[in-house]
C-alpha positions as CSV (number, residue, x, y, z in Angstrom):
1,X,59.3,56.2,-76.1
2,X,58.6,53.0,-77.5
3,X,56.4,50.4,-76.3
4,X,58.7,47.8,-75.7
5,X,60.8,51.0,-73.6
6,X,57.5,51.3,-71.5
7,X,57.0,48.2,-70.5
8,X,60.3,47.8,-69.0
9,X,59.7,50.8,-67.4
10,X,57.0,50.1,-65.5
11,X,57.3,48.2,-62.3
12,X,54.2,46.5,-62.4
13,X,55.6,44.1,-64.7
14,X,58.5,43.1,-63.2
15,X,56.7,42.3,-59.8
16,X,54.8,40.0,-62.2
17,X,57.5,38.3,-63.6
18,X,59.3,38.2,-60.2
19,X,56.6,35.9,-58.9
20,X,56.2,33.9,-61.3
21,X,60.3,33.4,-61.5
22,X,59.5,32.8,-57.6
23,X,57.2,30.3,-58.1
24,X,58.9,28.3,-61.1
25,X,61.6,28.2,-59.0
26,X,59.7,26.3,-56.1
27,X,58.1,24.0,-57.9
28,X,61.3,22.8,-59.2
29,X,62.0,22.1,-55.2
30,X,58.9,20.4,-54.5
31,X,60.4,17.2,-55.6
32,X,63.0,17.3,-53.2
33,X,60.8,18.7,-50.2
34,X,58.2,16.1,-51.2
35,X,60.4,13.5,-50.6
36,X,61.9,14.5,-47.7
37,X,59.0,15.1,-45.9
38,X,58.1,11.2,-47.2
39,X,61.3,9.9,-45.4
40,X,60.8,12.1,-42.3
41,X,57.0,10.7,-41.9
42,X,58.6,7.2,-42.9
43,X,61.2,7.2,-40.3
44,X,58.4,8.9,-37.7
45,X,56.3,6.4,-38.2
46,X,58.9,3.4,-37.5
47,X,59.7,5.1,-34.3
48,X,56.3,6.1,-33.0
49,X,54.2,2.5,-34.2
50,X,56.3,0.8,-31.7
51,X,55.5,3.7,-29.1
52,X,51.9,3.9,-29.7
53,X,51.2,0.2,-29.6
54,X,53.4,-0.4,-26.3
55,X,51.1,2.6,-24.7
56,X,47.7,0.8,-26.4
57,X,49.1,-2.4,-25.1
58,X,49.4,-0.7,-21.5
59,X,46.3,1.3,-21.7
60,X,44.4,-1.7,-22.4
61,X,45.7,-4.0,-19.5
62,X,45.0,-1.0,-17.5
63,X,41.9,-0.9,-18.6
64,X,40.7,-4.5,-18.5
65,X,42.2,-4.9,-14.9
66,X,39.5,-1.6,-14.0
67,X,36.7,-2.7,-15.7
68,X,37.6,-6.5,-13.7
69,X,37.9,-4.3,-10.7
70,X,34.6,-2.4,-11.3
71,X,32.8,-5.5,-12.5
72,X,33.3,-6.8,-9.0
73,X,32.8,-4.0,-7.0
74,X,29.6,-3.5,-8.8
75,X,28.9,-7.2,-8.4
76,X,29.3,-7.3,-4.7
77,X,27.7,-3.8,-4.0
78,X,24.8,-5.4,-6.3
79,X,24.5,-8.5,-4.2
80,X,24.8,-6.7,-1.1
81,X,21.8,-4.4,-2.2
82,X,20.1,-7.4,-3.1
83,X,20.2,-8.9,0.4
84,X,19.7,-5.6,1.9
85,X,16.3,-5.0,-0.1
86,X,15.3,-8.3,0.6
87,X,15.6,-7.5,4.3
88,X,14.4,-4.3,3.9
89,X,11.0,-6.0,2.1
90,X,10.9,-8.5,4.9
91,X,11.0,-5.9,7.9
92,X,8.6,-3.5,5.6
93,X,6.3,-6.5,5.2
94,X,6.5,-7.3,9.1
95,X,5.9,-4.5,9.7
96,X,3.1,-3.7,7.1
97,X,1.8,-6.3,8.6
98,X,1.5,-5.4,12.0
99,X,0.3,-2.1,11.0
100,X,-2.7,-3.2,9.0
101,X,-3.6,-5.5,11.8
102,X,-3.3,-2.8,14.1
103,X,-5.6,-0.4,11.7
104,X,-8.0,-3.2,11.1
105,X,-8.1,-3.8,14.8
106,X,-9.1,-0.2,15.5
107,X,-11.3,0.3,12.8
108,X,-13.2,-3.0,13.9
109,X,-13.3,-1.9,17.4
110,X,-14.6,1.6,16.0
111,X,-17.5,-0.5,14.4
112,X,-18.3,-2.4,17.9
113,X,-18.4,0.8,19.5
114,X,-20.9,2.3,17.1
115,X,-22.8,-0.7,17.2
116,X,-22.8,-1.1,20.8
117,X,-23.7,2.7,20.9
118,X,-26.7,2.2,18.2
119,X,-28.1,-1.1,19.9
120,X,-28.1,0.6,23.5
121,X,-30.2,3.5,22.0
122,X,-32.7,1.1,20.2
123,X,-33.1,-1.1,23.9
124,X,-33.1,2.7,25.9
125,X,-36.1,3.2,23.3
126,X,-38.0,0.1,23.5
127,X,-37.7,0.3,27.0
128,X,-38.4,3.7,27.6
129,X,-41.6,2.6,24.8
130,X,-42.7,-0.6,27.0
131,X,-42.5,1.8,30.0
132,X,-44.6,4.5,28.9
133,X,-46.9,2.2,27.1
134,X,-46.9,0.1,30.5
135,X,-48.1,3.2,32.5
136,X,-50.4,4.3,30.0
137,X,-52.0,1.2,30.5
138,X,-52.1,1.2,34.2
139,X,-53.8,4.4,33.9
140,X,-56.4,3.3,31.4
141,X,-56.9,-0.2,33.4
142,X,-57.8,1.7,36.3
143,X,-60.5,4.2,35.2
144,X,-61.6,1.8,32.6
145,X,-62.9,-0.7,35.4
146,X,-65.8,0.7,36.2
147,X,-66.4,2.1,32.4
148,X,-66.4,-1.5,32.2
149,X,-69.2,-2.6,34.4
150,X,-71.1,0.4,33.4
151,X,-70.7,-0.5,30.2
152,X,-71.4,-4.3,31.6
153,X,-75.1,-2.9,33.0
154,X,-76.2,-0.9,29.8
155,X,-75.5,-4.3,27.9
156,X,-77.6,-6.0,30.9
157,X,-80.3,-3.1,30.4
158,X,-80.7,-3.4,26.9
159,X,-81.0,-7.0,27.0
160,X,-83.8,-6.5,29.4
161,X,-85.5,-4.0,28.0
162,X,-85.9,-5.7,24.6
């Protein structure tokens, strides 16, 4: 068997040029598909542009008449926020107000309570003080008398005496 004889024997090389028969062949179509496809995308395109803008078109007067319809809302909702902080701020204020006053009230009268307290200890003091001190001194005044004139006649003594 000859060489040439093997080779067209074995089947390997006939799958081989098969495909690339196969292939020749296709490239010869691509061409023709090529521009087929071109007039298909051509003709899609007419069709759908007019489609696509119409729904953009749509989509974006939809759109603008929501976001005029949400700019509003959230304009009105804003001002009505507005006015109800500002009340809110002038009730809290009111009545921050009214509740320092009424914590500086009570505080103060805490402090006029402890110093009513303190200052009626310090006159209980001096005056229980003066009273002792004033029966101490009754009881000295009267036993001192006659230390007094004793004391008066030893001075009288002495002065005699010398």
């Amino acid at each position: 068997m000859t060489l040439a004889e093997k080779i067209r024997d074995n089947k390997a090389v006939y799958t081989g040029a098969g495909a690339v028969d196969f292939a020749v062949e296709k490239l010869r179509e691509m061409p023709e598909t090529v521009a087929k496809v071109r007039a298909e995308l051509t003709e899609n395109y007419g069709k759908y542009r007019v489609a696509v803008l119409e729904n953009v078109n749509d989509v974006r007067g939809e759109v603008n008449e929501r976001v005029t319809k949400v700019r509003t809302t959230a304009t009105l909702r804003l001002n009505e926020v507005r006015a109800n902080v500002a009340k809110a701020q002038g009730k809290t204020e009111a009545v921050s107000l009214q509740d320092y006053l009424a914590t500086v009230t009570a505080k103060v009268s805490e402090v006029i309570d402890e110093l009513a307290e303190r200052g009626r200890t310090v006159i209980n003091k001096a005056a229980d003080d003066i009273t002792s001190e004033a029966q101490q001194a009754k009881s000295v005044e009267a036993p001192a008398k006659p230390k007094t004139a004793s004391t008066a006649r030893r001075s009288t003594a002495k002065k005699t005496a010398d």
